[in-house]
C-alpha positions, -999 to 999 in steps of 0.1 A, spaced: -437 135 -542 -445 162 -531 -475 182 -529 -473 224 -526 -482 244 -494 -513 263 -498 -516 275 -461 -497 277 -434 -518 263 -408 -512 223 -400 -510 199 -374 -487 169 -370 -493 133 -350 -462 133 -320 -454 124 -292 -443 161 -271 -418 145 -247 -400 130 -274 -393 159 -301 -358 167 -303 -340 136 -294 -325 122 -327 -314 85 -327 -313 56 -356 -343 38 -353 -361 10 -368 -393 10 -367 -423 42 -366 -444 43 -331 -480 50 -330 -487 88 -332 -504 98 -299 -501 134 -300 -512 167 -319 -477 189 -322 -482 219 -343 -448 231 -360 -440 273 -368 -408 284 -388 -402 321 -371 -434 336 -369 -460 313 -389 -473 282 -387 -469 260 -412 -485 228 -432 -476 198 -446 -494 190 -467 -479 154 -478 -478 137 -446 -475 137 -410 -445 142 -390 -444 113 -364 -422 99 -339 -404 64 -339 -381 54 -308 -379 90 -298 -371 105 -333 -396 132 -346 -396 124 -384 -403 156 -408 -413 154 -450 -383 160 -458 -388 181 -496 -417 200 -477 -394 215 -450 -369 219 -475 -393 241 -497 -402 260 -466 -371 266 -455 -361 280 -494 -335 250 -501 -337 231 -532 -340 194 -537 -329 173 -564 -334 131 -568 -314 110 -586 -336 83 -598 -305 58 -613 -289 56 -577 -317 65 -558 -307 95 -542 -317 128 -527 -294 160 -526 -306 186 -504 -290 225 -508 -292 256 -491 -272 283 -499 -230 266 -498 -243 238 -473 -258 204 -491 -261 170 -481 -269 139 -501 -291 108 -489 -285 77 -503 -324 61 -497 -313 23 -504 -289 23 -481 -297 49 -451 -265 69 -452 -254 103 -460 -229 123 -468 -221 160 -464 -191 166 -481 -184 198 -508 -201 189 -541 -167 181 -559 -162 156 -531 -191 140 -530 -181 111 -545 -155 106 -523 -173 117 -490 -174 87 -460 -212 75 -459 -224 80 -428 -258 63 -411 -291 78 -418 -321 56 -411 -345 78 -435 -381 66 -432 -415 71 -455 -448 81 -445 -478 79 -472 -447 78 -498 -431 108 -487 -395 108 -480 -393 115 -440 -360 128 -420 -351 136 -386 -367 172 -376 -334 175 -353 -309 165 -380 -324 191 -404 -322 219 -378 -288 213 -369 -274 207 -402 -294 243 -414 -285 257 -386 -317 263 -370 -327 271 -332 -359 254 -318 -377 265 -290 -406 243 -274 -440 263 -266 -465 238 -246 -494 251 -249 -505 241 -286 -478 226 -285 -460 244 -310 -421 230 -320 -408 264 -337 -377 269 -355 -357 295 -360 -332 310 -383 -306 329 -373 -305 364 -374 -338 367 -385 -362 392 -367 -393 377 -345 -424 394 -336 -439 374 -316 -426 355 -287 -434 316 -286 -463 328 -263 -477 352 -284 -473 331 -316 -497 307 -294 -522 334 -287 -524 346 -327 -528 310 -343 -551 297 -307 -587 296 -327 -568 275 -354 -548 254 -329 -584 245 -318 -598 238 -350 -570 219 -361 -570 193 -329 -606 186 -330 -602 178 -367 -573 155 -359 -595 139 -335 -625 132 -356 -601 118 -382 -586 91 -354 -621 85 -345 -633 78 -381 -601 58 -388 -612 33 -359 -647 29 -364 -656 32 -403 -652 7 -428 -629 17 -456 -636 3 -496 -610 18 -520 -613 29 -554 -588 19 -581 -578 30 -614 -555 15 -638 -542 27 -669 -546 62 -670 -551 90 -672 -564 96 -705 -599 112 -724 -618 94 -690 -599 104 -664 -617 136 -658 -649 125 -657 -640 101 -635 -620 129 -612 -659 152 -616 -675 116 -606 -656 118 -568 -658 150 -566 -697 152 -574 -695 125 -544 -671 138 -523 -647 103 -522 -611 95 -530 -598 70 -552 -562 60 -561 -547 62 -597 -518 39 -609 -502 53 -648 -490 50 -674 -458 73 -680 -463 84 -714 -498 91 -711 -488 111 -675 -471 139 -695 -499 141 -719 -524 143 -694 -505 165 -669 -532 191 -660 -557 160 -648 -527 146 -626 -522 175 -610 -557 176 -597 -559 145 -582 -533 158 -559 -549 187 -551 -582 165 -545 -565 146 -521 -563 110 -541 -536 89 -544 -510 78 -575 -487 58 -584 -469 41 -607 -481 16 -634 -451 11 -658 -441 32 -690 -446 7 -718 -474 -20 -703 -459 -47 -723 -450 -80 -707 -429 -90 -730 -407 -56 -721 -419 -52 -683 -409 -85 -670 -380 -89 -691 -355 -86 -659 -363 -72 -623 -341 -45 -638 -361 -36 -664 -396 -38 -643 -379 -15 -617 -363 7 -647 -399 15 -659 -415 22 -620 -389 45 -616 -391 68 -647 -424 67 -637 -420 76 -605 -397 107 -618 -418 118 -641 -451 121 -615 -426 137 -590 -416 161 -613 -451 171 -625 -468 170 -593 -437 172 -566 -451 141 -552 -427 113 -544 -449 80 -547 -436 47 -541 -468 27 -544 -469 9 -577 -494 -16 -596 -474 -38 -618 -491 -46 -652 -516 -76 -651 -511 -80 -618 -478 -93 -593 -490 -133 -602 -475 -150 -622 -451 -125 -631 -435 -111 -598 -415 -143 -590 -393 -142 -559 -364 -121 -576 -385 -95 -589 -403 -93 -561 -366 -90 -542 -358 -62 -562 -388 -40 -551 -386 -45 -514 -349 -34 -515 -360 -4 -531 -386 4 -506 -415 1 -538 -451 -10 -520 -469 -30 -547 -507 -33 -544 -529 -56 -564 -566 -61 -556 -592 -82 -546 -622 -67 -561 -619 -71 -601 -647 -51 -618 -644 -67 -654 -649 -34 -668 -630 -42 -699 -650 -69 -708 -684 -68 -686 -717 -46 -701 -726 -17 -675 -750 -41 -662 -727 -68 -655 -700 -46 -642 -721 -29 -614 -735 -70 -602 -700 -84 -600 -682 -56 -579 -714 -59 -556 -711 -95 -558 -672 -96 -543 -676 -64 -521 -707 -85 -498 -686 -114 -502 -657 -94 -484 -675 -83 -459 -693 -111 -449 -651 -118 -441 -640 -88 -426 -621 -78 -457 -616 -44 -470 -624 -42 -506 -596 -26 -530 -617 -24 -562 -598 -27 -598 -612 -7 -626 -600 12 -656 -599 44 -672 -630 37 -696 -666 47 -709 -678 17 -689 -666 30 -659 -676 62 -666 -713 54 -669 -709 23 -638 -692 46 -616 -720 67 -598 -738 37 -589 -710 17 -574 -702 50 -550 -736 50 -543 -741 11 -535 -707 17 -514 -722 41 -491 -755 24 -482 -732 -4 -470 -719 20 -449 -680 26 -467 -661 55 -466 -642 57 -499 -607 66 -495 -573 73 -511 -545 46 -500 -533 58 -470 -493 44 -465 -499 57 -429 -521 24 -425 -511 4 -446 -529 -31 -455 -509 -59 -479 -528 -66 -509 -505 -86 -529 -513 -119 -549 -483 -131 -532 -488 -119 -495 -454 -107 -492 -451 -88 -463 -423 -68 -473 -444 -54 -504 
């Protein structure tokens, strides 16, 4: 997944004293600093997800960087794979097993596998910023007021020395970290419902994409495959609206789904392709048909974890299939006070439909007055919603 760069202003969560060490690491540490990153004389934005830093690594989106820096990036969805290329230097990521190889392409095969603790951040592919500047043969210079990280590539001209490049970007730099501030702020103190939609996209997805815009709230999408290619223009937008998507099988049978843990990963994976190709957005989160209970079993359930695939169910069920408009809007009102009465953030289930179409405006509206802010899933803090309460998933 990944999402195109419209500006080149951004910020990024880090920690300053800990930018261009580059170890193996385990697990990501709490972001704790604004770090603003320039590539020669701009800076640039990310617009997928945040560099952050885990045990003294500083972890980049990898396809991102890659576009900025003009190399190409291809996945390989059978072995789960990511080739990176620039010019006559390449590398390949093996994502299931955290190795590498750098070998020449007729060798790559062949090529020793070497360590490579890749990590994700809101389903976005993340690498070392060090290992990438190396490899590309970048310099980086360190500039700390902002603090900009900049890198360099060789030969090329500069006009602006690091201090300078601070002076010209300053009013944004400004901007920028107040911004990030608020958005910690809000992320501590505001309750957070989530909006959910299965099935789609189809003839209701876009007035359901003019509903949250009219309101100005986020939502999260799970698809079909097929129906993804016919709808591709209504996909696209909720990307560039800021919502969420992810996968939700290519045939929706049972029968065919939950045949094998092969086949149920099979059909999340085309999926997944086939949004990442439309959209460049490499999404991980998945809704299984019907829901993970019964059907996600402990070796189905195996098979996604090892494959780094987040599954999220829900624990709000609007009915919408079956309930009149009436009964729709009293049940999800219903659940939602009887989740708050427990300190339970509400993940809301509905479908792409007339019902919800016409229910919609008054459930956002009910939402707010109980003081919710309605947001996209957010990887970056995560909560488990899964019938089973796996904690890998």
């Amino acid at each position: 997944m990944f999402t195109k760069i419209p500006r080149l202003i951004t910020f990024f969560t880090l920690s300053i004293f800990l930018l261009f060490s580059f170890t193996i690491n385990v697990k990501a540490s709490t972001t704790d600093q604004i770090v603003f990153i320039a590539v020669n004389d701009e800076l640039v934005e990310f617009v997928d997800a945040r560099p952050f830093v885990a045990d003294g690594v500083t972890y980049v989106p990898l396809r991102s960087l890659a576009t900025i820096l003009k190399a190409n990036v291809f996945y390989n969805s059978n072995e789960n794979s990511v080739i990176i290329k620039k010019d006559s230097r390449f590398f390949k990521i093996y994502i299931s097993e955290n190795k590498y190889v750098t070998e020449a392409k007729n060798k790559m095969e062949a090529a020793e596998k070497l360590p490579f603790l890749i990590k994700t951040e809101n389903d976005r592919i993340m690498v070392p910023l060090q290992f990438i500047a190396e490899y590309f043969q970048l310099e980086i210079t360190f500039f700390e007021a902002g603090p900009i990280a900049r890198l360099i590539e060789k030969n090329d001209l500069l006009n602006y020395t690091d201090e300078q490049l601070y002076v010209k970007y300053k009013e944004e730099i400004e901007v920028e970290t107040e911004r990030w501030k608020a958005e910690r702020r809000h992320k501590k103190i505001n309750k957070i419902a989530y909006l959910t939609f299965d099935d789609g996209p189809n003839k209701h997805t876009k007035p359901i994409l003019d509903i949250l815009q009219e309101h100005d709230v986020k939502a999260t999408f799970f698809m079909i495959e097929p129906q993804i290619k016919d709808f591709k223009d209504d996909v696209q937008r909720m990307i560039a609206e800021g919502h969420m998507i992810g996968s939700h099988s290519v045939t929706h049978d049972k029968a065919t789904v939950y045949q094998s843990p092969k086949t149920l990963l099979d059909e999340m994976n085309k999926t997944r392709e086939t949004l990442l190709t439309i959209t460049s957005f490499d999404s991980r989160l998945v809704r299984v048909p019907y829901g993970s209970k019964p059907y996600l079993t402990k070796e189905f359930r195996d098979i996604l974890a090892n494959n780094n695939i987040q599954v999220w169910d829900w624990n709000v069920d609007s009915n919408d299939w079956r309930y009149s408009q009436e009964m729709l809007i009293s049940t999800v009102k219903k659940q939602v006070i009887g989740l708050e009465q427990k300190n339970i953030t509400p993940v809301i289930l509905f479908h792409n439909s007339l019902n919800t179409v016409q229910s919609l405006p008054e459930i956002i509206k009910f939402l707010k007055s109980e003081g919710y802010f309605l947001e996209a899933y957010d990887r970056e803090h995560h909560i488990m919603i899964n019938f089973w309460n796996d904690e890998r998933l």
